[in-house]
N, C-alpha and C positions, 0 to 999 in steps of 0.2 A: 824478424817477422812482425813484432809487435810497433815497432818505428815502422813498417810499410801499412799496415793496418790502419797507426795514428794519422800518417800523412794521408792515407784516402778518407778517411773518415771529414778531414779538415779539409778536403776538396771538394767534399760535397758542404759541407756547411756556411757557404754564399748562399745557399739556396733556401737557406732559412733567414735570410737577412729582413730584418723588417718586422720577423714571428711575434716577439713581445707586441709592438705597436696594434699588428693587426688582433690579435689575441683580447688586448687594453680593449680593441674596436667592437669587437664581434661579442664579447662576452663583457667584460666589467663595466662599460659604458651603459649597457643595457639594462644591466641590473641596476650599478648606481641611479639612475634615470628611473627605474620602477619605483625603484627604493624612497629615494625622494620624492615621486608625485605619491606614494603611497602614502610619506608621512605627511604629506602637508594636506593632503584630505583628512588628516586627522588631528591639524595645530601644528604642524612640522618636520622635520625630518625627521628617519629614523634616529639618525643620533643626536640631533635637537631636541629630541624630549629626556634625554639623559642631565642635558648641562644643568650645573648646579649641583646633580646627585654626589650624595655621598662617595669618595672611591675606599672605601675602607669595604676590604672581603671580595673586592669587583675580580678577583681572579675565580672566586666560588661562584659568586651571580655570574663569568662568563661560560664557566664552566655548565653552570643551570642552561644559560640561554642555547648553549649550543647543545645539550644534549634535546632539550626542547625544540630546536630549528632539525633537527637529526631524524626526531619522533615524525615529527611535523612533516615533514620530506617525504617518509616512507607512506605518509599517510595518503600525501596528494601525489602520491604515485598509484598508489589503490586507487583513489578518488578518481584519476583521469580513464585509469583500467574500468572500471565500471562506466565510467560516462563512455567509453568506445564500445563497452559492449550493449546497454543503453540506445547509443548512436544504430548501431549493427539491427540491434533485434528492434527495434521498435520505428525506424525508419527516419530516425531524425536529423536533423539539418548537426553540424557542430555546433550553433551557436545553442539551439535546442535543450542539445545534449549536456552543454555549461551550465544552462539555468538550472536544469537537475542537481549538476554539485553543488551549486549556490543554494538552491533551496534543502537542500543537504546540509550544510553549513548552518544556514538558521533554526532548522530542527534541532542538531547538535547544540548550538547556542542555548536552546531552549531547553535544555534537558535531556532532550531524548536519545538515546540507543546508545552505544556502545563505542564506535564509529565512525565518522563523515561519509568512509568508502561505504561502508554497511546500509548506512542510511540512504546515498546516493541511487543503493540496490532498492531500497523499499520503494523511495521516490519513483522509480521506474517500473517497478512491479506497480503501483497504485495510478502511474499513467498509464500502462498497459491494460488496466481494466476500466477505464474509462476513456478512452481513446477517443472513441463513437460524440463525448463530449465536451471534448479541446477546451481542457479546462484552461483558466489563465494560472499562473504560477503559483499566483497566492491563493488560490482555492486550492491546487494541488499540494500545496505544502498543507493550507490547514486539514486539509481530511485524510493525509498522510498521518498527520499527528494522530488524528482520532485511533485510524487504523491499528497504529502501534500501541496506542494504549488498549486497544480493544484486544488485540491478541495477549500483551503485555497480562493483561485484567482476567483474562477467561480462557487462555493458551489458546491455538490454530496458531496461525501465521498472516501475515500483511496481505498475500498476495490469494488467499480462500477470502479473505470478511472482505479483500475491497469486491470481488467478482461476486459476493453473495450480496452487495450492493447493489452492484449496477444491474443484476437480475432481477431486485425490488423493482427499480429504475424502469429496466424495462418492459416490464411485466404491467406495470401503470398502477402500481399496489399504493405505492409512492408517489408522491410530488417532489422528492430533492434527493438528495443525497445524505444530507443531513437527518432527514426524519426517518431512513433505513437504519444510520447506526443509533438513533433513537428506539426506536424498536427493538432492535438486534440487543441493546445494550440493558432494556429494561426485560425484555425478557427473557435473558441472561440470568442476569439477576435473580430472578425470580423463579426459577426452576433448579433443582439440585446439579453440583458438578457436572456430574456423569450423565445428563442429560441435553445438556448447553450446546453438543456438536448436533442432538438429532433437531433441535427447535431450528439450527441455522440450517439445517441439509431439509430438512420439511419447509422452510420459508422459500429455500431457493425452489426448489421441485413442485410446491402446489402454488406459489403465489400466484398464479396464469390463473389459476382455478376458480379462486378465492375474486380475484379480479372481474372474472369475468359474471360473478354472484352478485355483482354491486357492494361487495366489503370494504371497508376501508383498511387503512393498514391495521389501525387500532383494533379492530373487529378481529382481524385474519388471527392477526399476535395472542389477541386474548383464547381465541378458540382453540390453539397451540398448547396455551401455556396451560387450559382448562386440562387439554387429554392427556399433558404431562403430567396428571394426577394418578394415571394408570400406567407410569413409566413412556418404555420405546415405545411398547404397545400402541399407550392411549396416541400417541403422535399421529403414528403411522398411519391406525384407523383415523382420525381426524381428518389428515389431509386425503386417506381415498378415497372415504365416506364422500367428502366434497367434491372430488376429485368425478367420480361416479354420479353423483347429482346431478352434475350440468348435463350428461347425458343421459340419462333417463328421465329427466324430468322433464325432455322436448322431445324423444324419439317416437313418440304416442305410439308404445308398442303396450300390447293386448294387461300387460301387468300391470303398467307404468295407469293407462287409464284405468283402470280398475282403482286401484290407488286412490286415485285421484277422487274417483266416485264416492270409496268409503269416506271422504271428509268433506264429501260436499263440494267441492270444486272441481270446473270444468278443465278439460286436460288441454285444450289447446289454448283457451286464455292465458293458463297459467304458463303453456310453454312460450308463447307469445311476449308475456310480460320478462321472464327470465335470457330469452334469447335479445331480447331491448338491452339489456345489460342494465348496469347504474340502480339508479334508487329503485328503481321500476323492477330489477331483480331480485333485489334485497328483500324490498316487501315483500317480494310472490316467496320468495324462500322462507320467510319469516310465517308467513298467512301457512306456507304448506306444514312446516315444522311443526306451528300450533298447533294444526287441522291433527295432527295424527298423535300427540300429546295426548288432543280431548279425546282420544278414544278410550273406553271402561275397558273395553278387552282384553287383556295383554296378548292373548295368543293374534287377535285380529289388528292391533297395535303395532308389534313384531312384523304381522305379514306385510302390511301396508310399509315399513318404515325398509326393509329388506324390498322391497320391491322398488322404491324411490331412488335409496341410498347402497341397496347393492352388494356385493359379498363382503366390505368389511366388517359390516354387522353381522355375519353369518356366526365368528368366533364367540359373541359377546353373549351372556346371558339374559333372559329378557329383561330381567326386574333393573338390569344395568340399562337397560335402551333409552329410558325417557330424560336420566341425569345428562345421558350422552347428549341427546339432542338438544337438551338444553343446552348445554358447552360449543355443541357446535354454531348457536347463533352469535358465538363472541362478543355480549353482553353478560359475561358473570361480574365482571370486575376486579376477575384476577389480576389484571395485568397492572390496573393505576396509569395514570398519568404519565405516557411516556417522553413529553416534550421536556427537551435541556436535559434527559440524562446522562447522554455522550459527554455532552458538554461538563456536567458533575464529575464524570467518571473521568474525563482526561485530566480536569484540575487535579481529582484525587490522586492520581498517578504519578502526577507531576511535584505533588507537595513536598515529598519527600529529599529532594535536591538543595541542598544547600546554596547559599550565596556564594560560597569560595568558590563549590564546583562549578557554579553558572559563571562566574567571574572569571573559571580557568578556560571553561568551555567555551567564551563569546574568544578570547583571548588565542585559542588555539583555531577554531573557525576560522577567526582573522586571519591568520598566521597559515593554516592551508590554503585557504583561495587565492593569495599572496604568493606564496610559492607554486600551487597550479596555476595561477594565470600570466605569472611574471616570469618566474624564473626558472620553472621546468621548459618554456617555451624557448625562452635566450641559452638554454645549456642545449637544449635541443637544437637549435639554431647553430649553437659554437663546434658542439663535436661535429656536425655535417661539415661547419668547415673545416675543423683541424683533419679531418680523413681526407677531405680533399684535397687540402694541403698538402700533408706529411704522406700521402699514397703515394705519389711520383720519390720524394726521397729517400723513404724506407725502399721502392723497389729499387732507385738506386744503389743505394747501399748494400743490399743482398745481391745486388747483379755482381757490384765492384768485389764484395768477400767470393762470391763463388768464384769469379774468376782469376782471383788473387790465392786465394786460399785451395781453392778445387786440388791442385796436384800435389800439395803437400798432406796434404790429408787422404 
């Protein structure tokens, strides 16, 4: 039986005639051909940069390289997994999708995360939340970075600070992108731990507000950072105090003018100038603020400032009202100078990396977009062939055993 087996086995085996050759064709061609335009984008071939080298120990360095190409493999197998899902959820072209790993790549180069596959995810999380602004690659890589330092810096995640962005963004609180994690990041800083998630969950929720007062970013922040002196609290009230301003202070309902009466100003001017929006609001907010400061009364103070400003103030004590409103016009000066601090903060982040590791990092970067864009694609390419090859003779071969073998068994 085993000589009738041998003999059909070697009946079918013409049908492989050629397999090496094509195999040479479809797979090691491709590669060697990757392999060498890759080195010589870089002074020469891959094994052109060896000659000359020492061989003493070359069984240990090959034993390094290949558990290194091994690492590396599994990496830009993650990495492409993420760029399809990337591709999937965010609706992009593959070539789209590529520039994500690539810009993945330079991040890792650069210091950052953990990952290529990882980072690939952030990069896609941080297009995802500026989408609306088709960014080009290398803005999307640089503010990726911010991102990750910023989570890194003050814990949340990539994928909250970049959407608490582009809610600055659209809210019109902000001019860039850049002067949101300016903000974010100085007043940050600036407020206790345990306060750092309600300053970004109050920027996102009241910035419309704050905007539509004629504030500037710097103004909104500082007036933030002022009621985080009273904890959640002080926040809270901050932004609904404001929040509740813009509308009472144009509804010219029977309180709101009253209001208005006790500091001397006319209630539909002043709604007039605040629904103007911009500088013209600012002021009218500014002139009301003051209006109701200069009152001696505290009880008649109180009533006037709760009438304007509404039930946040209902909680607070009176002799607390007039520091409050001072905070709320966002000139205390808590906040300082928030220009280039993202920028401070990601160097600081970044400091900490070594030459070796930035030298293994650019090194192994290299080394995944090289294997995802070369050689996972040519293995990709060779198993579709050898299945379609070797299909027809494996079923071969089980037809010939079953019906060779079928009645002895």
């Amino acid at each position: 039986m085993a000589y009738e087996v041998g003999v059909g086995v070697l009946s079918i085996i013409p049908s492989l005639k050629g397999f090496d050759a094509a195999m040479d064709k479809q797979l090691f061609k491709p590669l060697n051909k990757a392999s060498d335009q890759s080195g010589s984008d870089s002074g020469g071939s891959f094994l052109g940069g060896f000659k000359g080298a020492a061989m003493a120990g070359i069984a240990g360095i090959a034993a390094a390289v290949g558990a290194a190409f091994v690492d590396s493999y599994t990496e830009a197998l993650d990495v492409r997994k993420m760029q399809a899902k990337a591709q999937a959820s965010l609706g992009l072209t593959a070539d789209q999708a590529k520039n994500l790993g690539k810009s993945a790549g330079n991040l890792y180069a650069q210091g950052y995360g953990d990952s290529i596959s990882e980072l690939t995810d952030s990069v896609a999380s941080v297009q995802s939340a500026f989408q609306n602004l088709k960014l080009p690659d290398s803005q999307l890589e640089r503010l990726t970075g911010k991102a990750l330092s910023f989570s890194q810096a003050f814990g949340g995640d990539v994928e909250t600070v970049s959407q608490n962005v582009n809610t600055l963004l659209g809210s019109g609180l902000v001019k860039s992108a850049d002067e949101a994690f300016d903000l974010l990041t100085k007043s940050s800083q600036k407020v206790p731990a345990a306060l750092r998630g309600d300053i970004s969950d109050a920027s996102d929720e009241y910035s419309q507000f704050f905007r539509t007062l004629g504030f500037s970013g710097d103004q909104a922040f500082d007036a933030l950072v002022k009621g985080a002196d009273k904890g959640t609290f002080g926040i809270d009230k901050t932004g609904d105090a404001i929040k509740e301003f813009t509308i009472r202070s144009t509804d010219m309902s029977a309180s709101s003018v009253g209001a208005f009466q006790a500091i001397g100003l006319d209630a539909q001017t002043m709604a007039n100038k605040i629904l103007a929006g911009g500088d013209d609001a600012k002021g009218a907010f500014d002139q009301i603020t003051d209006g109701i400061l200069a009152i001696q009364d505290p009880a008649a103070q109180s009533q006037a400032a709760l009438a304007l400003f509404g039930t946040p103030l209902e909680d607070m004590n009176v002799q607390d009202i007039p520091e409050f409103l001072k905070g709320l016009k966002g000139m205390s000066g808590g906040m300082g100078d928030a220009a280039g601090a993202a920028d401070a903060m990601d160097q600081a982040m970044g400091s900490t990396t070594s030459g070796i590791e930035l030298l293994w990092r650019n090194l192994k970067s290299n080394l995944v977009g090289f294997i995802t864009d070369q050689v996972i694609p040519a293995v990709s390419e060779f198993t579709s062939w050898l299945a379609e090859k070797l299909t027809p003779v494996i079923s071969e071969v089980v037809a010939w055993l079953g019906e060779h073998l079928g009645p002895v068994i």
